[in-house]
N, C-alpha and C positions, 0 to 999 in steps of 0.2 A: 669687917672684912668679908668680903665675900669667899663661900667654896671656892675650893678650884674646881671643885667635879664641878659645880652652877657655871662658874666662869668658862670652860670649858665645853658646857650646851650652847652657853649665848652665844660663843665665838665660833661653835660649828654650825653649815646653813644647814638647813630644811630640806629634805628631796627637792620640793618642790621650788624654793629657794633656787636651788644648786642648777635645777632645770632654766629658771627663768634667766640666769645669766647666759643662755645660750638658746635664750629663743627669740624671735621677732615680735614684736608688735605688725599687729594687720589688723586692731581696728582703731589706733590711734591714742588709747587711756588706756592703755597697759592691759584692759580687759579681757583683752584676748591673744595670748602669745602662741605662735608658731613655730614648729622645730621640722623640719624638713628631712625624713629620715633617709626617705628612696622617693626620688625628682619622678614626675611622669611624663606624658610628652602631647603637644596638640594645644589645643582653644582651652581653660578654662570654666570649669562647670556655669554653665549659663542659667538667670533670674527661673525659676519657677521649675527645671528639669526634673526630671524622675532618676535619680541615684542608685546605684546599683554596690553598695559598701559590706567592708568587714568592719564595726565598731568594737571597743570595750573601754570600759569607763572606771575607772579609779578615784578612789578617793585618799590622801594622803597616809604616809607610815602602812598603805593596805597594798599588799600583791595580790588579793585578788581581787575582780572586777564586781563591780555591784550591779552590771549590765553587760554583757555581750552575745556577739552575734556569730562569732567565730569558732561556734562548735556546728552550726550551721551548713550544710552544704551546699541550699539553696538559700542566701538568704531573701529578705523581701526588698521588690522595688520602694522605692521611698519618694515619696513627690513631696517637692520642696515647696515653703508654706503650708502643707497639710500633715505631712506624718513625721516630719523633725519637728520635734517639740523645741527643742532649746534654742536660742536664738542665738547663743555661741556659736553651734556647733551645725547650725544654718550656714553663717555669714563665715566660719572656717569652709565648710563645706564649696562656695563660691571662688575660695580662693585656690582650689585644688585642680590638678590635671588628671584624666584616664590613666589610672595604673598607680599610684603614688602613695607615698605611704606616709602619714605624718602624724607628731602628736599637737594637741592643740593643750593648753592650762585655760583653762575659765574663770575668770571670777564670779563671786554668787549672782549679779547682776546681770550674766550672759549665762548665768545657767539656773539653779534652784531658788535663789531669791533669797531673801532672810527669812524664810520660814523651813526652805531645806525641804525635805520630803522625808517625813519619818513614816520607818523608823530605820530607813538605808543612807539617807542622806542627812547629816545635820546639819541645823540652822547658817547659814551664812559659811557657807562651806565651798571653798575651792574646788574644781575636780577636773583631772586629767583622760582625757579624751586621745584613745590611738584611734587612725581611721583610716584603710586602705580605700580605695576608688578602685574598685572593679570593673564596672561601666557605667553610663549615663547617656540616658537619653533627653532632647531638646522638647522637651513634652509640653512646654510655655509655648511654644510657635506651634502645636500640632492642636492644642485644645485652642487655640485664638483660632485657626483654620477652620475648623470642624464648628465652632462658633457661629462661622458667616451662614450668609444667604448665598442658595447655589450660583445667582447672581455675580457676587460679590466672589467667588471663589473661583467663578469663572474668567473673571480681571483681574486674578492675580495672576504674580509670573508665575510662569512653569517653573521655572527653578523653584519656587514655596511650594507648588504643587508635590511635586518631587523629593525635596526634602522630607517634608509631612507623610509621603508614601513610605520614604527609607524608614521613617520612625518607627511607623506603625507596624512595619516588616521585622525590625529590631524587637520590638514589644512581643509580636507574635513568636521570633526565635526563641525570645527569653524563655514565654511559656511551654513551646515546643522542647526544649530542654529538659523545663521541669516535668515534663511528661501531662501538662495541663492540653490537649488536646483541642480541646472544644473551645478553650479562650486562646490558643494560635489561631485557629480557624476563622474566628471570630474577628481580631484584627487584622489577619488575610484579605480576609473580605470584605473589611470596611473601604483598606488602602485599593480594593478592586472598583469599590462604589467608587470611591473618587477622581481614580482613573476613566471610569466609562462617563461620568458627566461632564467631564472634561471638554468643551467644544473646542477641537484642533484646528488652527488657521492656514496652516502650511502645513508642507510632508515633511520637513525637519521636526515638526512639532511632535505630527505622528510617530515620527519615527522615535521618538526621546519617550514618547507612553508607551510606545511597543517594547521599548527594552526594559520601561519600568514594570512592565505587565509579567516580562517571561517569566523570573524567579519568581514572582507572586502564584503564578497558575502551577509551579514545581513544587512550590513548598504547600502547595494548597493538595497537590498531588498526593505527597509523601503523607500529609496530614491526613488526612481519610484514610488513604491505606491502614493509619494507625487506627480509626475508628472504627474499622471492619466495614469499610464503603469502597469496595471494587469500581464497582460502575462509577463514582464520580471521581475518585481517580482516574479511570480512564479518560475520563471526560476531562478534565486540568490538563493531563498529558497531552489529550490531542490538540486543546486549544492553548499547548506550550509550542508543539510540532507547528501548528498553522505558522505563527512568526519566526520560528526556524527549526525547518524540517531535520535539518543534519546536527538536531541537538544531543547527545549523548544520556541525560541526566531523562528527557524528556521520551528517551527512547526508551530505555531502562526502567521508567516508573508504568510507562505503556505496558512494558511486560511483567512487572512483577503486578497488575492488575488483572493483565491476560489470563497469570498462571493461578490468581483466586479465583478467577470463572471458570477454570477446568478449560481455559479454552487455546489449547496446548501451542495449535499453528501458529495461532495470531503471537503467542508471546515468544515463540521460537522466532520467527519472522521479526521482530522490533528487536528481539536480541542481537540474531546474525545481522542487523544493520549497524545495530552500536558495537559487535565485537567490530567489524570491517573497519571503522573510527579507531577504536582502543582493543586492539588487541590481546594486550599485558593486562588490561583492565581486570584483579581479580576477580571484582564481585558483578562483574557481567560475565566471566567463565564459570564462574560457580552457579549463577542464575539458570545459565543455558543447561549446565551438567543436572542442575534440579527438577527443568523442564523436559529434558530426555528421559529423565528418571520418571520423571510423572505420566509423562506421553506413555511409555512404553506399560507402565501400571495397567493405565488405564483404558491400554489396548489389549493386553493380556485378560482384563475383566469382562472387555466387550465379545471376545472371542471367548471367555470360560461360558459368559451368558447364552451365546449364540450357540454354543455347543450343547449345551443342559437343552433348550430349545427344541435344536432339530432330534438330541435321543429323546424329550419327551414326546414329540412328536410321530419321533416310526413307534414308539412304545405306545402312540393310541392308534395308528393304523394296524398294529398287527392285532391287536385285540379285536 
């Protein structure tokens, strides 16, 4: 006869059991099941993209993860084919949407193999995978792009053209975020390179590179500013202003560039044009209250100077 307490294991499932009754198959041999926690919304992570995830990874009867990423604030972009190792947790990855939250089960085949990875993983070992999708970008169509011959990128449509720019703008947000600087800057100006080789055939065309230029030349703005580069902020700002003048963002970067060259007019002047726009706008009233504040400083020093001046000056005529 068998225990009962034996009888009693055999006839209770497994976590991981109990899970597989209520997940999907998505890749066909049970390899790989899917449980759909929180739906996301949009297209489908597309062949080769660069992922933007929270992972952690379990292995059976264990609460805690023998891998995650979710203490992480920033975590890292992940380009697919190169920085997913597992091939599960790839080809789950492709089946996911922006924002979604899911678990995936692995069998060893789609994850460690029959050798496991000791001494975290054992041999022929199952393991459960949560994965939120924070963002992705379409990084498969941007490195094909970048690929060609200027030729060849010139016959493409505008719309790839275009896309390829949103990307690399995306990319550059990401690191502007992380406070990486100099690699926004970097794909700023790639996506600027390829807008200017760009040979326009029509003024509709022009005009679809002019609006993909503006944000570029704004956030190219801001981005220097971060680097302690006044002058080529100024310089973004005005070639934001060229394609439109009555831009707000473009007016406000004008000046907060102004106001690192001490050069008070000029950035009072681009202000009172963007409060006339936004009035309510706080951090253009705050800007101009910072420039009055500076102006008046540094008028007060010109005249302390000018004063020291002319007493040392009758103080060597009377002698």
């Amino acid at each position: 006869m068998i225990p009962t307490e034996e009888r009693l294991r055999s006839s209770t499932p497994s976590p991981f059991e109990h899970l597989r009754r209520q997940m999907n198959d998505v890749s066909g041999d049970k390899g790989i099941l899917k449980e759909v926690v929180q739906p996301g919304e949009g297209p489908p992570v597309p062949q080769n993209a660069s992922v933007l995830i929270h992972y952690s990874g379990f292995l059976e009867y264990s609460n805690r993860p023998f891998e995650t990423t979710t203490h992480l604030k920033y975590p890292q972009m992940m380009k697919l084919g190169r920085d997913v190792t597992l091939a599960g947790l790839e080809l789950g990855l492709l089946t996911m949407q922006k924002g979604e939250f899911s678990r995936f089960l692995l069998q060893p085949q789609y994850a460690f193999g029959d050798m496991g990875c000791p001494p975290f993983i054992p041999s022929s070992a199952a393991v459960l995978y949560e994965v939120q999708i924070l963002d992705y970008l379409n990084s498969g169509q941007m490195d094909d792009f970048i690929a060609m011959s200027p030729e060849e990128q010139n016959t493409a449509p505008l719309s790839t053209l275009l896309e390829v720019v949103n990307t690399l703008r995306s990319f550059g947000n990401h690191c502007f975020n992380q406070s990486r600087y100099d690699n926004a800057k970097d794909h700023y100006k790639q996506a600027l390179m390829l807008l200017g080789n760009r040979e326009t055939q029509s003024d509709a065309e022009k005009e679809e590179v002019k609006t993909a230029l503006l944000p570029l030349y704004l956030n190219l703005s801001l981005t220097v500013l971060r680097l302690d580069s006044p002058h080529k902020a100024l310089k973004y700002g005005n070639k934001a202003l060229e394609i439109d003048s009555a831009n707000t963002k473009a007016l406000f970067r004008c000046g907060q560039a102004y106001l690192e060259l001490h050069e008070y007019e000029s950035a009072h002047g681009c202000l009172i044009t963007a409060q006339a726009k936004k009035p309510f706008d706080s951090d253009i009233n705050n800007l101009l209250s910072k420039v009055a504040i500076c102006y008046k400083d540094s008028l007060d020093k010109q005249k302390d100077m000018y004063s020291k001046m002319f007493r040392d000056l009758e103080g060597s005529m009377k002698m």
